[in-house]
Every structure is written in structure tokens, then in C-alpha cells.
C-alpha positions in Angstrom: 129.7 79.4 97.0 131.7 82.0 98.3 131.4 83.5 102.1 130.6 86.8 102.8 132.8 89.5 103.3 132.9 92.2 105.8 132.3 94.8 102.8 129.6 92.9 101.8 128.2 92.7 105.4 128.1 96.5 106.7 128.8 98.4 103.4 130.9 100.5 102.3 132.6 103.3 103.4 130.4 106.1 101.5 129.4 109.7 100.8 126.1 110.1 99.7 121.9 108.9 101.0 121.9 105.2 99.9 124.6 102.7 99.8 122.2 101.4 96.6 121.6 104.4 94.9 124.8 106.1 95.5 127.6 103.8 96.6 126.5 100.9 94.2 126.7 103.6 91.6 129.8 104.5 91.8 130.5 101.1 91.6 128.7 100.6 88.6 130.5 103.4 86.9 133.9 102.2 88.1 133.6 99.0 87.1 132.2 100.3 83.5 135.4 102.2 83.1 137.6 99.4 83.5 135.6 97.5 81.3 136.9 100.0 78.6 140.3 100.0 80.0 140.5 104.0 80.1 138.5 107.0 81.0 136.2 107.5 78.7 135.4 110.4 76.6 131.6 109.7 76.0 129.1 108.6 78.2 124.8 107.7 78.2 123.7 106.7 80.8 120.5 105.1 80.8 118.5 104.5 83.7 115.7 101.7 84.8 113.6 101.4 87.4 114.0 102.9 90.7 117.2 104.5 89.2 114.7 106.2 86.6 112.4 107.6 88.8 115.1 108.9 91.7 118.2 108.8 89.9 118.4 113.1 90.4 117.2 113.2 93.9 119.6 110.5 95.5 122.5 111.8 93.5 122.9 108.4 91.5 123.5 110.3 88.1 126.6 112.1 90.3 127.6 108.7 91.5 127.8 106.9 88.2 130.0 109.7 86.8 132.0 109.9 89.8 132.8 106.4 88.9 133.4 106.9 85.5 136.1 109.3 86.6 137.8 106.4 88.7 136.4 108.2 92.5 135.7 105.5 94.9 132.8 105.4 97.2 134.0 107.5 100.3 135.5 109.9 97.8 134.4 113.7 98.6 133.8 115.0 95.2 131.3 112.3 94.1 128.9 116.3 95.0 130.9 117.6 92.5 131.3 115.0 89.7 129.3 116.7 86.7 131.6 119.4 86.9 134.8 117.3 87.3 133.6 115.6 84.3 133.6 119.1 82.5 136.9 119.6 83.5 138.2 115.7 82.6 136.4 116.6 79.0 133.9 113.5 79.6 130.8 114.7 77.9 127.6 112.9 79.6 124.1 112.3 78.4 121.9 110.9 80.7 118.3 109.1 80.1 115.9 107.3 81.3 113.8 103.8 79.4 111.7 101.0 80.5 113.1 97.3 80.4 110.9 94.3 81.2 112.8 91.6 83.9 115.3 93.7 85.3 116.4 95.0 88.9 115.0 98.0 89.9 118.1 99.7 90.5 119.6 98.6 86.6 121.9 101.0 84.4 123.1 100.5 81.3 126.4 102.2 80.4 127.5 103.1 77.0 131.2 104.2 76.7 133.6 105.7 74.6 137.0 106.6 74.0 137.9 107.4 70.5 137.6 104.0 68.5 137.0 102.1 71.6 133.1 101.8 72.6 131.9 99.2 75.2 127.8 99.0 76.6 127.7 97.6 79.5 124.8 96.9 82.2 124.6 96.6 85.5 122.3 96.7 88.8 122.8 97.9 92.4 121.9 95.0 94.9 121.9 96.3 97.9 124.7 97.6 100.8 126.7 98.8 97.9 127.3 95.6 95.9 126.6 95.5 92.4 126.1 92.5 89.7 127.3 92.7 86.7 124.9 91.7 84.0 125.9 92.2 80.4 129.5 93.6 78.8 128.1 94.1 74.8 126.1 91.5 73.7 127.6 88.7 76.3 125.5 87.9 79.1 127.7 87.7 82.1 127.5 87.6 86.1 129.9 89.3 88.3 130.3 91.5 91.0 133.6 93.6 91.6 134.1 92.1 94.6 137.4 90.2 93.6 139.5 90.5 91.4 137.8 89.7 87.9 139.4 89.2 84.3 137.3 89.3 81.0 138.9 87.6 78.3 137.8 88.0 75.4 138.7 85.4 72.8 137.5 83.2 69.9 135.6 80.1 70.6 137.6 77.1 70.3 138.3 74.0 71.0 140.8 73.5 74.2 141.2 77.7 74.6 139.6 77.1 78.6 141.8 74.4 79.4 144.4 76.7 78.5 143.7 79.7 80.8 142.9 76.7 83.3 146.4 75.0 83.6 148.2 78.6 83.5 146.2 79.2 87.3 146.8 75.9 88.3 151.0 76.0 87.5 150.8 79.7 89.2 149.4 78.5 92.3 146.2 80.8 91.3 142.7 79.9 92.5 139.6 80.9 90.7 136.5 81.4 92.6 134.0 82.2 89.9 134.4 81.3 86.1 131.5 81.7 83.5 131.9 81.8 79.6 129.2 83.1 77.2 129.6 82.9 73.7 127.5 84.8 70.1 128.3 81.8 68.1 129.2 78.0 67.7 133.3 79.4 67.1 132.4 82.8 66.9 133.6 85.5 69.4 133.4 84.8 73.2 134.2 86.4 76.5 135.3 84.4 80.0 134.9 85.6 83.0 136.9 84.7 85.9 136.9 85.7 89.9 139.9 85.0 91.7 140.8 84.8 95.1 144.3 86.6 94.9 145.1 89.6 92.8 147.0 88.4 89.6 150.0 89.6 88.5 151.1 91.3 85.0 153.3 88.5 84.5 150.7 86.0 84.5 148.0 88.1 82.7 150.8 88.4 79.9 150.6 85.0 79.8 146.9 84.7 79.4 146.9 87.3 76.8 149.7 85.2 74.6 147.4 82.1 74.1 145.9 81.7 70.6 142.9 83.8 69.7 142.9 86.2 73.2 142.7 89.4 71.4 141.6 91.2 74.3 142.1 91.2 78.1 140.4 93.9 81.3 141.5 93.5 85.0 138.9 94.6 87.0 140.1 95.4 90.1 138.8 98.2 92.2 140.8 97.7 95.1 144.0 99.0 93.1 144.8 102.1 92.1 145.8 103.7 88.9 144.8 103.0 85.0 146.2 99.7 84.7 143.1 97.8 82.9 143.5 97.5 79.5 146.1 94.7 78.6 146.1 94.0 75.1 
């Protein structure tokens, strides 16, 4: 179990009503686009919930796209985001649907960039922290907070103890590691939290093992467009 940080204590530094409905957003759409490893070019937005009903009013429709365009939380033109995302050529559709079992505050983001297309789905908890909740048809559980790979890979024998000993000879300790899976050796993704950022050398390495044929850093501490790996 990990121990609460300060961010995760008093919130974030913000612009906007609601750390949920605004600064979790942004959050949400950040973390989206790094999923896809660029900005994308298309973007629905579906919303649940509380989102649904308020989305317009506390500005979470401006929040996500803020994200989408890479704007953190304190970041002034979150007011401005539809027409940033004009000008970025990020065409946005934006709807509402009902979902049984969800969190209140749930989006799902569906995102594309040419021939790249990722869905992902996600919920505000509260003080501007997020969880993760599905990246296409894996189910998944992570929150931002730390710096997170998703590897995607086939499911075989051996491939975990693999990405395993490459942390443990780099001195790298993970936090938080789940795998889901579509099939019995069909396509899987890992997630992993760790507790120091990682660097390209040893995500190279991760992405070299057998049957890794793709690899995101989320990270959204860092700066820059350095999330799609392989």
C-alpha cells in the first residue's frame, strides 16, 4: 500500500470550480493522450454520471480537452481550450450515455491520430486524483500519480519474469504492477507504478524482450511528447 502524498492530500495546484470536475479532468485527458503516445487528431468524449449532467457548467468538457492538448492543471488557457483545440486541428465531439456500476464522475475517451486509435476510460476521485479504469478492452487500475508504463505484449510463458529481473538489475522499484489479458496467449497489457522515473535506456530494454510490440510512459510530471516508445 502506498502512503499518501502531499498532491494527493491538498490537491492540486488548479484553475477552474472543482478539483473533481476540472482538475481531475485535465488529468483524465492528459493521461488519455499519453496513452496514445501523441496529440490526437480526433476526440469523443463521452460523459457519465455527474460528468453528464454538469460536465458544461463546471467546465469539465474544457478540462478534458485542455488535457488532451498536454495543459496541466494550473495552466491558464484550460478557459480557452475549445478554441486552442481549433487552432491545434483536434476536432472534438462530445456526448453524454448512461453506464451501470461506474463512478459518478466516469469518462470514456476515444482517440485518434491517423491509424492510431486508443478508448480509454477513466474517473475523477476526488482532490484531483483520477483512476484509471480501462485502456481498450483491458481492464486496468492506475492513477498518474507515479510514473506508470503499459506494456503491451503477447501472453506468454516467462514474459513477467523478464520485465521483473530488468528492474531488479537497474536498481528500479515497482510499486504497483497488474496484468490483464483477452486470451489464454492472446494479446496482454502490464501495468506497472514505479517509484523513480525510468530512463530511455531501460525502457529500450523493456521494449527489446520477445513479443513487446508496444510500450507508453505515463508520466505527467515531465514535460514534452516523449510517450510513445515503440
Amino acid at each position: 500500500m502506498r502512503f499518501k502524498d502531499v498532491f494527493s492530500i491538498i490537491g492540486p495546484s488548479m484553475v477552474g470550480p472543482s478539483s473533481s470536475h476540472t482538475a481531475g479532468a485535465v488529468r483524465l485527458g492528459r493521461t488519455a493522450r499519453h496513452v496514445l503516445g501523441a496529440q490526437p487528431e480526433q476526440a469523443e468524449i463521452i460523459f457519465y454520471g455527474s460528468f453528464a449532467t454538469t460536465y458544461q457548467g463546471h467546465g469539465t468538457d474544457l478540462a478534458i480537452i485542455a488535457g488532451l492538448l498536454n495543459y496541466d492543471t494550473d495552466d491558464m488557457r484550460i478557459k480557452d481550450a475549445l478554441v486552442q483545440s481549433e487552432l491545434a486541428g483536434l476536432k472534438v465531439e462530445l456526448r453524454t450515455a448512461q453506464k451501470a456500476g461506474v463512478h459518478p464522475n466516469t469518462a470514456t475517451l476515444i482517440l485518434q491520430r491517423g491509424e492510431q486509435k486508443v478508448t480509454v476510460t477513466g474517473c475523477s476521485i476526488g482532490g484531483g486524483n483520477i483512476e484509471i479504469v480501462s485502456i481498450d478492452d483491458f481492464d486496468v487500475k492506475f492513477t498518474a500519480v507515479y510514473p506508470t508504463l503499459l506494456i503491451f505484449h503477447a501472453d506468454r510463458r516467462g514474459i513477467l519474469a523478464e520485465m521483473t529481473d530488468i528492474f531488479k538489475h537497474a536498481d528500479a522499484n515497482i510499486g504497483y504492477m497488474e496484468v490483464d489479458r483477452k486470451s489464454r496467449s492472446g494479446d496482454a497489457l502490464t501495468v506497472i507504478e514505479s517509484d523513480e522515473v525510468l530512463s530511455t535506456d531501460f525502457i529500450d530494454q523493456i521494449s527489446k524482450l520477445p513479443d513487446v510490440y508496444k510500450i507508453r510512459v505515463i508520466n505527467l510530471t515531465a514535460k514534452g511528447e516523449n510517450h510513445e516508445v515503440l
